[in-house]
N, C-alpha and C positions, 0 to 999 in steps of 0.2 A: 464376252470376248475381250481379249488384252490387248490393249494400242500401247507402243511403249511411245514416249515423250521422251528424248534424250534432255537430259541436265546437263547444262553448260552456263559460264556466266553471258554467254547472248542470247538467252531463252526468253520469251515472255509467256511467260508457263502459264500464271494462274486464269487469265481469260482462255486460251485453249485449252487448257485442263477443265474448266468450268465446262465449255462448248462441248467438249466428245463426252461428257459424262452425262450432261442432260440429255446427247443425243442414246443413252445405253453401253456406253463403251469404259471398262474396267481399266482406267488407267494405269501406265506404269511408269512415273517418275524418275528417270535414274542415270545412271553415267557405267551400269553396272551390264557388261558383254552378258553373263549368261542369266540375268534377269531381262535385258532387250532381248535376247534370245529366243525367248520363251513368247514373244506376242507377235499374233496375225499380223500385225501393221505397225509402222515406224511415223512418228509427225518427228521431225525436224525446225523448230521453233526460231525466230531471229529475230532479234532489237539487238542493237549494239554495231561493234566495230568488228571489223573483217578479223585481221590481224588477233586480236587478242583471242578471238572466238577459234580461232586455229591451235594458237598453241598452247588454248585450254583442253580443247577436242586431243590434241596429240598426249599431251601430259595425260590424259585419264585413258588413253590405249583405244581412243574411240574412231580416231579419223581413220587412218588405214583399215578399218574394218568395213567402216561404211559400204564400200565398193561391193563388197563382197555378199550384200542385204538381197536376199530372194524372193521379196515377197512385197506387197503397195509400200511405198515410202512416198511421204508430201513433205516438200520442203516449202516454208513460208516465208518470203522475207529474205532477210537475211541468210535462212536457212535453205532456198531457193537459189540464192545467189552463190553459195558456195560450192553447190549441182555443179559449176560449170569448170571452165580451165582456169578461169585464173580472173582476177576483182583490182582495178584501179588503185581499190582504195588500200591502203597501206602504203605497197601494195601486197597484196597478199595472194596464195595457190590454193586452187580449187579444187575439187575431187575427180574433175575430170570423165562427170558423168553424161554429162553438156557438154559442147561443144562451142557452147560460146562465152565471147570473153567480157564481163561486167567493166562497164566505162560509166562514168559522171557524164550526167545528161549535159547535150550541149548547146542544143536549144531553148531548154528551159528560162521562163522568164524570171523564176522564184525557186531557190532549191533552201529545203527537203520538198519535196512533193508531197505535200500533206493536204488527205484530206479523201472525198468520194469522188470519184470517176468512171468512165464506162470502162464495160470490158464486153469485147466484142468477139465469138467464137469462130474461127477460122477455121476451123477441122472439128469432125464430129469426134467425141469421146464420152466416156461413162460417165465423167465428171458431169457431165453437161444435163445427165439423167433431170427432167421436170424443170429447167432454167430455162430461162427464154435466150432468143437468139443473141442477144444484150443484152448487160443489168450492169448496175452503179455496187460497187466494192469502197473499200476504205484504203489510202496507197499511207504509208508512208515512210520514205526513201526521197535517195539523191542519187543511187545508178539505177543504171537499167542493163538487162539483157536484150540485144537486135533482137529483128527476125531472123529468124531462121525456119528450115526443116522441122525441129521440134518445138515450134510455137502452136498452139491450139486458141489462144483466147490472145488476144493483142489490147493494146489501148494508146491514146496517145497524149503525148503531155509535151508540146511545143515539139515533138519529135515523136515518131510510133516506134513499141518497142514492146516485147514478150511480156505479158502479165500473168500467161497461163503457158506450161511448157510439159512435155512428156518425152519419156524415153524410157520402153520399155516398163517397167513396175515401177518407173520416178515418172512424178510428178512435181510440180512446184508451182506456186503460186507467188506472183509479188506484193500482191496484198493483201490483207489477211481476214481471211475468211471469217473466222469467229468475230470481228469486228466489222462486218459488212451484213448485217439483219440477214432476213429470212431466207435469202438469196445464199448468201456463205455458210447458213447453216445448212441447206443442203446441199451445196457443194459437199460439207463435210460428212452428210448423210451419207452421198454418194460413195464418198472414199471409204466410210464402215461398212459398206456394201461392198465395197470390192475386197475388203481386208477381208471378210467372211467367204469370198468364193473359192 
């Protein structure tokens, strides 16, 4: 089965690329419309800067397509964060798939937010398949998305705020699975199970 991993310079490819491949999944690397085309399932990758990661996506014909993805799509991170309307940081516009809008933590004692933390599930979903009602991930970031209607996994960090979020076949996560042990590898389990349905 084909998972495409969009190529952009805010990717942290080679650890989730590592991650879906151990779990069975045919990677496809690329910034290329009718090569993503062609796979079950989209990971949307993020480390880096809002802004740049935009009008790299636009320059290679990628972002305006996005919206238009029929099928699981995980945003990570970064890649999570761009889900929504619109990101502090820059600041920079979102895709508009979320409804909410990324702000700089403001109770935080320490920014970036680095490091493990709980994540706690507020709504059932697929993702959640064989995870316990709680489990510690890996964060690291300095916004966050609120709560809202499409949070499923929350957490808090001097303030509570979305770490697991869903909207129809989008999902996102704010912190990144392939880097949070056994726990985010089936998270990602889960998601190659739903790209397969």
């Amino acid at each position: 089965m084909k998972v495409g991993v969009i190529a952009y310079t805010g990717g942290n490819v080679r650890s989730i690329r590592s991650a879906l491949e151990e779990l069975g999944a045919e990677v496809v690397y690329s910034d290329q419309l009718r090569m993503l085309r062609e796979c079950a399932g989209l990971v949307f990758p993020g480390v880096g800067a809002a802004l740049p990661a935009v009008h790299d996506l636009r320059s290679r014909g990628i972002w305006d397509w996005l919206p238009q993805w029929d099928r699981p799509f995980l945003g990570i991170c970064l890649g999570m964060q761009l889900l929504g309307r619109e990101t502090e940081e820059g600041p920079a516009p979102g895709l508009g798939i979320f409804p909410f809008h990324i702000q700089l933590f403001r109770a935080a004692v320490r920014l970036p937010h680095i490091g493990w933390n709980l994540v706690r599930w507020t709504q059932k979903d697929p993702l959640q398949e064989g995870l316990p009602e709680s489990f510690y991930a890996y964060f690291v970031h300095s916004y966050r998305a609120e709560i809202g209607e499409y949070t499923i996994g929350m957490s808090e960090y001097g303030e509570a705020f979305s770490s697991v979020v869903r909207n129809g076949l989008f999902w996102g996560t704010q912190f990144h699975p392939e880097k949070s042990g056994n726990e985010g590898m089936q998270l990602l389990r889960n998601f190659l199970k739903l790209c397969k349905s």
